[in-house]
Residue frames as qw, qx, qy, qz and C-alpha x, y, z in Angstrom:
[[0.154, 0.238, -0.957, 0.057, -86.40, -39.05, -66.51],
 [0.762, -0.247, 0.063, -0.596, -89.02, -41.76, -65.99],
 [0.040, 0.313, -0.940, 0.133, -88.57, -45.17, -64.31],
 [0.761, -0.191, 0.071, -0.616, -90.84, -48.13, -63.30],
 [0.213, -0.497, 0.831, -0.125, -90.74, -51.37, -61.74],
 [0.804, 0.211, -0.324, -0.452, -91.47, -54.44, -63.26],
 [0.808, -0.240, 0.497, -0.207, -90.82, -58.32, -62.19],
 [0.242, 0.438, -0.821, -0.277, -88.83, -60.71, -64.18],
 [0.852, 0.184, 0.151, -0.466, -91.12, -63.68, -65.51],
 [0.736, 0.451, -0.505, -0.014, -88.85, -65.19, -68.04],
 [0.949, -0.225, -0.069, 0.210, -88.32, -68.94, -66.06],
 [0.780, 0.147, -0.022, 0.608, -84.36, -68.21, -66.87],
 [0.350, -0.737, -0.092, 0.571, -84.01, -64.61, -66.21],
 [0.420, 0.802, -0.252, -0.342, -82.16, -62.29, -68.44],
 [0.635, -0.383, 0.544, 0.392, -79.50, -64.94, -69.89],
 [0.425, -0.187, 0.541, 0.701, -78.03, -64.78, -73.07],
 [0.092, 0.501, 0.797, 0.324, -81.22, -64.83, -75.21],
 [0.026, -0.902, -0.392, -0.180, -83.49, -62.60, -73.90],
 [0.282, -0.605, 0.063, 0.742, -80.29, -59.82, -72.44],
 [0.232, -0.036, 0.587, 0.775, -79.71, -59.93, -76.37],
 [0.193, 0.587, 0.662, 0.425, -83.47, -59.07, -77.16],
 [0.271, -0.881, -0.234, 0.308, -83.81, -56.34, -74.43],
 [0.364, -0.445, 0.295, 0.763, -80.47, -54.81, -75.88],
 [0.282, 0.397, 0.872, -0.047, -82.20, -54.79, -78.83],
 [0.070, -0.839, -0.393, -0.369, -85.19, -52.91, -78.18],
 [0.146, -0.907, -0.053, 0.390, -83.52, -50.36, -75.99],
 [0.377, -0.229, 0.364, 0.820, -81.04, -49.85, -79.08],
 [0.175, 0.681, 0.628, 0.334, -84.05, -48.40, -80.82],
 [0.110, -0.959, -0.226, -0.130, -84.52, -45.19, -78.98],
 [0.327, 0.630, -0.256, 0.656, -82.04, -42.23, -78.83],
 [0.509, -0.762, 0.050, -0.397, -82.91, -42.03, -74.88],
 [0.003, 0.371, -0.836, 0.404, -80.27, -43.41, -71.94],
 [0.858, -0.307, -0.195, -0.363, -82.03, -46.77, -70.63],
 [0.224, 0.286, -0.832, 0.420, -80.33, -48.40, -67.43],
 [0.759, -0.334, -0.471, -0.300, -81.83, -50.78, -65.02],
 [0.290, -0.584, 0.599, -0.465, -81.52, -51.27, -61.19],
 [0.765, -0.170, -0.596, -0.174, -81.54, -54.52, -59.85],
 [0.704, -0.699, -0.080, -0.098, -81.12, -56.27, -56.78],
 [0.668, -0.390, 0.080, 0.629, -78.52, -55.32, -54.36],
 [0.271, 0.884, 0.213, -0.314, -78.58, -51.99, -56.79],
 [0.592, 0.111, 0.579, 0.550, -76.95, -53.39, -59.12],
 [0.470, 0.700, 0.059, -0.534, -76.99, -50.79, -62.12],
 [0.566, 0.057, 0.728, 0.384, -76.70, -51.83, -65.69],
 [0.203, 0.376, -0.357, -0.831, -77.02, -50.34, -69.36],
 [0.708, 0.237, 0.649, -0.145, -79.72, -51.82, -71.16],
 [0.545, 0.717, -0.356, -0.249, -77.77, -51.41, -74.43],
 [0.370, 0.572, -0.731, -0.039, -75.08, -53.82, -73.36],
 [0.854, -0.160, -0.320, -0.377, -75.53, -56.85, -73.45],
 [0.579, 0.074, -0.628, 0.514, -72.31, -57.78, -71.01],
 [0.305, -0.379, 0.101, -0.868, -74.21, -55.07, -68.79],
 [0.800, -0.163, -0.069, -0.573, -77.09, -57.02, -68.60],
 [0.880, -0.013, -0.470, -0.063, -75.75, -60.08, -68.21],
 [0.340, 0.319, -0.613, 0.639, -73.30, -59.06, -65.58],
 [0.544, -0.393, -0.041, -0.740, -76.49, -57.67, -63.69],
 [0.049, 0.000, -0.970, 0.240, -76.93, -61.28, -62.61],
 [0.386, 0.032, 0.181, -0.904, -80.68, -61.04, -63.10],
 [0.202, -0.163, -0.927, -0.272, -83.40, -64.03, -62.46],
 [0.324, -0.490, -0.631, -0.506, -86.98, -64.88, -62.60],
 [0.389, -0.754, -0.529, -0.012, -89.00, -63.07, -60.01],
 [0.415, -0.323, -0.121, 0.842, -86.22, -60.43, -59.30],
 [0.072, 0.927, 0.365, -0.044, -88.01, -57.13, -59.12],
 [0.486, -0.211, 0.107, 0.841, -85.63, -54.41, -61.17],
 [0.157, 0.847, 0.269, -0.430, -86.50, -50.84, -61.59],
 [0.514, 0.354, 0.429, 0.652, -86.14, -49.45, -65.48],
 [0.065, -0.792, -0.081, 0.602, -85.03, -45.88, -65.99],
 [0.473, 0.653, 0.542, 0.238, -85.26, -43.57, -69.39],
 [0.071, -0.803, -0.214, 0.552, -83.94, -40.54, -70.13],
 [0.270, 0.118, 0.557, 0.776, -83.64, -38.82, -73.47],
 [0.215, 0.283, -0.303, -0.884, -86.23, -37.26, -75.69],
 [0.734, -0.076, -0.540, -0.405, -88.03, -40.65, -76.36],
 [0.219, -0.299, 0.668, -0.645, -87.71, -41.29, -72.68],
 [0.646, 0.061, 0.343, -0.679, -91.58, -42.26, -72.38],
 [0.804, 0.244, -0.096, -0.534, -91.67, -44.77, -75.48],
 [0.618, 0.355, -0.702, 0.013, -88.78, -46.33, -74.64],
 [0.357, -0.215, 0.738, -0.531, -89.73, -47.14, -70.98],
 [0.768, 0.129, 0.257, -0.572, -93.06, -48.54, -72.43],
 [0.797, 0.281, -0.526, -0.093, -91.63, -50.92, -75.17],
 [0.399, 0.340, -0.828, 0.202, -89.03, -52.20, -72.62],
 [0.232, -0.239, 0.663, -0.670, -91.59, -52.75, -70.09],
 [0.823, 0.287, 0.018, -0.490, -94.09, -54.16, -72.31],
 [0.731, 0.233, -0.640, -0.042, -91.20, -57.24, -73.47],
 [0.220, 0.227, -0.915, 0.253, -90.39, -58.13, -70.08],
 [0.556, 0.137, 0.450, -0.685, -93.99, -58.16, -68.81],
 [0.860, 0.271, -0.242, -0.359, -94.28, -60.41, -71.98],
 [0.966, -0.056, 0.241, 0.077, -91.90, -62.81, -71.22],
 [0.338, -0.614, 0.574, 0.424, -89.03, -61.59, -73.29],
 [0.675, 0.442, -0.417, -0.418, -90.25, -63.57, -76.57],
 [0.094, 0.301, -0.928, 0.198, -89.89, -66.70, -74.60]]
């Protein structure tokens, strides 16, 4: 398993839009991807009612975990869209 913590940029947080792009890219990879937030919240980043339940906005610092076989490339993509803004 690998994990890392990353900051939430996107002005709006995860809402509808960008939960739905993160769900996405973690439906690419064959690995388990779940996210901690605050108050340790935990959430699937496959589902997008997950995520959105999460309750997650801009500057909330949430830790992204990985486990599978493609563990490593799917930590990096999903850390690389929200460090980008989410496509926003």
């Amino acid at each position: 398993m690998v994990s890392k913590k990353v900051t939430i940029i996107n002005p709006t947080g995860l809402h509808l839009r960008p939960a739905g792009v993160l769900c996405n890219t973690a439906a690419r990879f064959e690995s388990h991807i779940s996210f901690t937030g605050k108050g340790g919240t935990n959430a699937n980043a496959k589902s997008v009612l997950s995520v959105l339940a999460a309750c997650v906005r801009f500057g909330d610092e949430i830790e992204i975990s990985c486990e599978g076989e493609d563990e490593n490339e799917a930590l990096e993509a999903v850390v690389k869209l929200i460090e980008s803004g989410m496509e926003e």
